[in-house]
N, C-alpha and C positions, 0 to 999 in steps of 0.2 A: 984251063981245065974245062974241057965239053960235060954236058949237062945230060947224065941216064936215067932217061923215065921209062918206068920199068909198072907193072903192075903185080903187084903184094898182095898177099892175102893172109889175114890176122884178125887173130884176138884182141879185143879190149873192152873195159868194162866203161861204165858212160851213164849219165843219167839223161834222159828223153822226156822234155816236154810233151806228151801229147795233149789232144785236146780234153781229153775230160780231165788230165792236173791243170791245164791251165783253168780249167773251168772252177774248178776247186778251189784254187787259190786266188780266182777271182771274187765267187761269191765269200770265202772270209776278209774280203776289206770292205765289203759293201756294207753300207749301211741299212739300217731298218728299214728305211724309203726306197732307199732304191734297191734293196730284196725284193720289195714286194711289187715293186716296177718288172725288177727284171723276170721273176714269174707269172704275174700278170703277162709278157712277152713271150714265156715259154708257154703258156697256155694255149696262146694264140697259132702258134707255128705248130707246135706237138698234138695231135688228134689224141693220141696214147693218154696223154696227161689229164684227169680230172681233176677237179677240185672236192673233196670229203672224205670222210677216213674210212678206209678198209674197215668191213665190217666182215665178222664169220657168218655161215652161212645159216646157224641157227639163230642169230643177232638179227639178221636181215629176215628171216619166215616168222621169226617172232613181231618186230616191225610192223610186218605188211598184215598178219593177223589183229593185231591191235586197229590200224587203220584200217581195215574190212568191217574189223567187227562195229568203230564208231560210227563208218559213215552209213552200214546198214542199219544200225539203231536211229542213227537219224532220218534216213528215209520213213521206215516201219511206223515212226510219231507224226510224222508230216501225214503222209496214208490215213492214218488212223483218225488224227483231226480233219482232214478232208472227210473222208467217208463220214463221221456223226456229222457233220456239217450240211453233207446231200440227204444225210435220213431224217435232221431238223426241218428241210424244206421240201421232203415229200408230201405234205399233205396238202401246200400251198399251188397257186394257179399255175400254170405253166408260162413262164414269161417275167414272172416275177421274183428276181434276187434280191437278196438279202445283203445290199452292200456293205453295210454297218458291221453287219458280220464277216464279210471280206477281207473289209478295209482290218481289223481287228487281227484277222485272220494271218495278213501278210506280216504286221506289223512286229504278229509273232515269230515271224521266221528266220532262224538268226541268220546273221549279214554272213557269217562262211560257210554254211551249209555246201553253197555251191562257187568254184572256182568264177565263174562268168559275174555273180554278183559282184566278189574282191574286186574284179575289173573292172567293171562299171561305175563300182563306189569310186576308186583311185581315178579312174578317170574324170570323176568331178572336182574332185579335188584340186584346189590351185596349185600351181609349180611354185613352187617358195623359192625355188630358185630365180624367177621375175619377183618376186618380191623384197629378197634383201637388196637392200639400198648400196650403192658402188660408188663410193665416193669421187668426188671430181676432180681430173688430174690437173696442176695447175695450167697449162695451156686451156684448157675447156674451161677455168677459170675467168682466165681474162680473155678469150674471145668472145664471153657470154657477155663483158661488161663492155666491148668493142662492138659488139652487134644492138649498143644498146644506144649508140650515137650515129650521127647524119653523118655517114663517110660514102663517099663514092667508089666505084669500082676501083679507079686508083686507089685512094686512100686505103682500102681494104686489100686487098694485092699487098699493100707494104705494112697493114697493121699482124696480114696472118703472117708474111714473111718474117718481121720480127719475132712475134710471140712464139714462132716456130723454131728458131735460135737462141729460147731463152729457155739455157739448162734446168737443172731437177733442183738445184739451188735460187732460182732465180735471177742469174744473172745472166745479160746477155754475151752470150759463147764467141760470137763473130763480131769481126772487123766492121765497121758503118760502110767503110771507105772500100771494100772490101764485095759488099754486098748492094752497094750501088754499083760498083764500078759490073759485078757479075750480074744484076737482073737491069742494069740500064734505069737507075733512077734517078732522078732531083736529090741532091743531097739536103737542100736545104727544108725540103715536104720532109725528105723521109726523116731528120731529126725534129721535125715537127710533130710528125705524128708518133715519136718512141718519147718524145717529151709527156706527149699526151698518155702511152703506155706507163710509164713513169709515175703519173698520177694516180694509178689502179690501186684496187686490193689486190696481196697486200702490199704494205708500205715500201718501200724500196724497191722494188720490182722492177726488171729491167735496166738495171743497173750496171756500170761494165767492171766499175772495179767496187770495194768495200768504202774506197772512199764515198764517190759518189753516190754510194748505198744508205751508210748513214746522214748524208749532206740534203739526200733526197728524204730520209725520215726527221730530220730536224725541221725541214719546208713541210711535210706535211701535219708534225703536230703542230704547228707555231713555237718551237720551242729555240728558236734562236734570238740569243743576248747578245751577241759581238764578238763574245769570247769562247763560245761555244763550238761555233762552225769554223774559230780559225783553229783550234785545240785538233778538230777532225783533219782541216785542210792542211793541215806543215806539218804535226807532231805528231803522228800516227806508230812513227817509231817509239818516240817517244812511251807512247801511250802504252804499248806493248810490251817495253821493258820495265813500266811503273816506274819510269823516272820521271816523276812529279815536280822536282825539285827546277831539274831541266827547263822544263814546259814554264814554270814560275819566271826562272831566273831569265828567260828570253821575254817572254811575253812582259815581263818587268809586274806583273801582281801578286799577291800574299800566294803562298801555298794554301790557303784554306778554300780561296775562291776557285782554285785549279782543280780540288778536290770535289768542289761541290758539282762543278761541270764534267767531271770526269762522272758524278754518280749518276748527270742527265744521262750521258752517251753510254752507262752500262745496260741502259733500263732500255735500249733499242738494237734493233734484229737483226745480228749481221745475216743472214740465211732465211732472206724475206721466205723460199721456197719450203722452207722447214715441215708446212704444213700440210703438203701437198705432195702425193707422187708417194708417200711413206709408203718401205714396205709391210707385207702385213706380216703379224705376229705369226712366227716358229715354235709351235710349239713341239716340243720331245718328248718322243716316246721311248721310255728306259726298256733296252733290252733284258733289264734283269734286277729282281728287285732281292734288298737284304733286309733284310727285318728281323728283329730280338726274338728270340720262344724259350723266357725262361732267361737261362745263364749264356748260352747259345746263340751266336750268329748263323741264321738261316739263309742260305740261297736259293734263289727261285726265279725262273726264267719265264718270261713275258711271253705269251704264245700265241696270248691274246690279239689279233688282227693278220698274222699270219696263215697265209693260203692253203691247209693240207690239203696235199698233193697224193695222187694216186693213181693206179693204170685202170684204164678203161676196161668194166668185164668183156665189154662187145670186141672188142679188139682182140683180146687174151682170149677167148674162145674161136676167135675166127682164124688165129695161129694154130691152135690145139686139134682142130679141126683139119677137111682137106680143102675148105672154100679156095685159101690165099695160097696164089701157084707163084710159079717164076717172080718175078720184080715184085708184084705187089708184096711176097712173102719178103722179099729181102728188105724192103722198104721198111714193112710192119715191125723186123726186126731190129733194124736199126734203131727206129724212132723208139720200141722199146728200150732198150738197151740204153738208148740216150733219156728218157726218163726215169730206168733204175737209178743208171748214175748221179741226176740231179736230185730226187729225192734221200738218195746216199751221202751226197754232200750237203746238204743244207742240213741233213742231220747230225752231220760229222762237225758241223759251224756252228751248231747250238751245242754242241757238248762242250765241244775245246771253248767256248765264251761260259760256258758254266762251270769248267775245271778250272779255266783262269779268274773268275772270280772269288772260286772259294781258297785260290793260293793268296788271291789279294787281302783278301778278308781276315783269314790265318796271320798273315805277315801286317796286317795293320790293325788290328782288332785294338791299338789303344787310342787310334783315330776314329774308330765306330764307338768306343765306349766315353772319350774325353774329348773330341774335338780336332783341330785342324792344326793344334798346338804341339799334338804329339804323334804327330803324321812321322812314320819315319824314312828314312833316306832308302829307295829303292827303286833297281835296275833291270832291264827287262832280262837279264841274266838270269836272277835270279827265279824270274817266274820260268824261264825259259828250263831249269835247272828242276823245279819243281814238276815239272809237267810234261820233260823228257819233249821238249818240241825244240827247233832251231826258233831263234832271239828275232829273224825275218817275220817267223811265225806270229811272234806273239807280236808284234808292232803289228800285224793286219788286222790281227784280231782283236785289240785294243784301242783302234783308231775307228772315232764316229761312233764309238759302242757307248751306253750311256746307262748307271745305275741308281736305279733311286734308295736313297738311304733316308732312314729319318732323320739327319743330316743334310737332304737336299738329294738335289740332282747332282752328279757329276760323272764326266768322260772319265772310262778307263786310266786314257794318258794322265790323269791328274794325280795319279797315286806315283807316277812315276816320278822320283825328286833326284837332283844330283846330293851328296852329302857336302853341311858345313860343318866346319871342324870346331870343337870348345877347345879356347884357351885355356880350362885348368886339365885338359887332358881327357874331360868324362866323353861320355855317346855324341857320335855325330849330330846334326838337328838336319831335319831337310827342307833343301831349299823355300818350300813352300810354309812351314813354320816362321822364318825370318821373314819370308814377305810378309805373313800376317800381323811379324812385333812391326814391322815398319811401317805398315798400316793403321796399327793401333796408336802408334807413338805420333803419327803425323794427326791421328783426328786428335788425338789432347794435345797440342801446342797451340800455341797462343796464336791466334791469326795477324795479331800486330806486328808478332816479330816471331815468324816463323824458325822452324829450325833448321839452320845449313845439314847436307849431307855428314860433314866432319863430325858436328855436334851428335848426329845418328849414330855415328859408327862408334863414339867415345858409349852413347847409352847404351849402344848393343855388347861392347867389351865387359859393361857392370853384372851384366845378364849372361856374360859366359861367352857371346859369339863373338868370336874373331874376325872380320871381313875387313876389305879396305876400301876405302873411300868410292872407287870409282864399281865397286862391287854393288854398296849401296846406290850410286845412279843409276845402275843398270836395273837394278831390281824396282826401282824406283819410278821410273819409264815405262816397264814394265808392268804396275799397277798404273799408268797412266795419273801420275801422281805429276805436279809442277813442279819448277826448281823452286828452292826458299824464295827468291826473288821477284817470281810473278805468283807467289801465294798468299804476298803480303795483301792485306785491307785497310784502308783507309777509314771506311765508310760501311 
């Protein structure tokens, strides 16, 4: 059967990405940061776009009268004290000022009278930005304590090369054998001189595996007995599953003494680099805050640091006009047209994050009124359902969005819970409720004899929830919770 291509012409209906939905639907998953990144960017490229709010035209002549009228009162006094100042020294000789009264004179003059003073002031001022202090990354660490010994050009060659292979944890990343054999070195210098790195602050540092990490912090406190560095050096496994008994039953001495070394090696660092290289604290800004007024949950959107955006009048008159011909008008049009749109959507991105908060609020108000305990089980359906938007929708606009309750902080996505089911039949509970009883029930258990997951799930049957065993590991994991078996304490 041969192949007829033929050209058709038809109807069909279709929906079209263009660029201003994509644009649209990119700024509702951005977050508060990078909003104000990405119009900080649109500022940059868009001439059209200002930063301040549209004012009417009687707003703005009223404005600019206010500011007339102060800064000519403030001239009119400055005038005024100059002038009795020249009529106080007319009677005096020619040649002779009256500094005392000058000096007095300036002293008076407040510092924003005039724009050029603010400038001059700011400009004495120190940059505070040389003055906070930048903490030192560990590399800058230890080649300050390497530039503090007699090393030779050699020697120094293979103390930066190491220190320059030793990760953000401390330990060294690369092969010895590895990095002799790639820069042509002595193996027997260069483990001389990582022996030497070895010794640094901090303690373990330079290190290739954990073994060697604590083995090298037991040589630095003095705190090796005999039984201590072999406990590190063979039983590591051991160590890791708390089979104590093990480590006893080989090493052939009491378990108590296995214990008491076991509480040397907890008190030492496996992540000598811990201290160093941290990054720094994130702090959140909640796009939308809920607060009580009365018997009512109120919503209120954060607006605070956000860029208002606006068209330029220079621009918008210069269209209105015949200045802008050919290209440059279709340019100017353009670029308008593309900052309507984006001040249209970021507006249309603060409403839908304001409509979805107050579906959230509505639908969990007995988790704003009682706690985390009565948070109930809910899907982005049903916000989606509420708010007449598709369920795509609301997962953009709930992702990275952050509300401050007096409750705390917490991400949009946290109210979203799968439902668990009660065994005698009554209301779902959601998910995030049973993580909180399996939270609470693991901080009251006995640290000696923690509790098996099986034993969790029999508590949580008393309390109505049904789940099965391997439900509670998962949730369990999940709060970065241990198994019962490396949760036990000896010591």
């Amino acid at each position: 059967m041969g192949m007829d291509l033929r050209q058709r012409i038809g109807l069909h209906q279709g929906i079209l990405m263009t660029p201003q939905l994509q644009q649209a639907i990119k700024l509702l998953q951005l977050s508060r940061m990078e909003l104000e990144q990405f119009v900080s960017e649109q500022l940059a490229e868009n001439p059209v776009l200002e930063e301040g709010v549209e004012m009417s035209s009687e707003e703005a002549i009223q404005t600019e009268r206010v500011a007339e009228r102060t800064e000519t009162q403030a001239v009119t006094e400055h005038l005024e004290t100059a002038s009795s100042m020249l009529d106080k020294s007319g009677g005096e000789e020619k040649g002779e000022v009256d500094w005392e009264a000058m000096s007095r004179y300036e002293e008076s003059m407040p510092a924003a009278s005039t724009s050029s003073n603010r400038k001059n002031n700011d400009d004495e001022l120190p940059n505070y930005e040389n003055i906070v202090t930048k903490s030192a990354t560990l590399q800058e660490h230890l080649m300050a304590q390497a530039g503090e010994l007699d090393f030779d050009e050699t020697e120094k060659r293979i103390a930066t090369l190491l220190v320059g292979n030793i990760d953000e944890k401390g330990y060294l990343g690369a092969s010895l054998d590895e990095l002799c054999a790639q820069e042509h070195l002595d193996k027997e210098k260069t483990e001389d001189i990582l022996d030497t790195i070895q010794r640094f602050d901090p303690p373990g540092v330079g290190a290739r595996d954990l073994k060697e990490c604590l083995l090298i912090q037991l040589r630095a406190d003095k705190l090796r007995n005999g039984v201590v560095e072999v406990i590190v050096a063979n039983h590591l496994h051991e160590l890791e599953t708390r089979n104590y008994a093990a480590i006893a039953k080989t090493l052939k001495i009491p378990l108590e003494k296995v214990i008491e070394n076991v509480a040397i090696i907890a008190e030492l660092e496996p992540v000598p680099g811990r201290r160093f290289g941290g990054e720094s604290t994130q702090y959140i800004i909640p796009d939308v805050y809920v607060f009580k007024l009365g018997n009512e949950w109120v919503v209120s959107l954060n607006e605070e640091g956000l860029p208002q955006l606006k068209l330029s009048p220079f621009y918008k008159e210069m269209l209105s006009t015949k200045e802008a011909k050919g290209s440059d008008k279709n340019y100017l049009q353009e670029k308008v047209k593309s900052a309507q749109w984006l001040i249209k959507s970021i507006q249309q991105r603060q409403r839908t994050i304001f409509r979805c908060t107050e579906c959230i609020v509505a639908r969990q108000k007995d988790f704003f009124d009682h706690g985390v305990e009565h948070l109930k089980p809910m899907i982005l359906k049903d916000i989606a359902e509420d708010i007449e938007m598709h369920e795509s929708t609301i997962s953009r606009v709930t992702s990275n969005k952050y509300v401050h309750t007096p409750r705390g902080i917490f991400e949009l996505k946290y109210f979203f819970n799968s439902s668990v089911a009660r065994s005698d039949g009554g209301d779902s509970v959601a998910s995030e409720s049973v993580k909180r009883m399996i939270s609470d029930i693991v901080k009251g258990e006995d640290v000696r004899h923690p509790l098996s997951d099986q034993t969790i799930v029999e508590m949580l049957e008393k309390k109505g929830i049904q789940l099965a065993r391997r439900t509670v590991a998962k949730y369990r994991e999940q709060l970065n919770i241990l198994p019962s078996s490396k949760r036990k304490k000896y010591f």
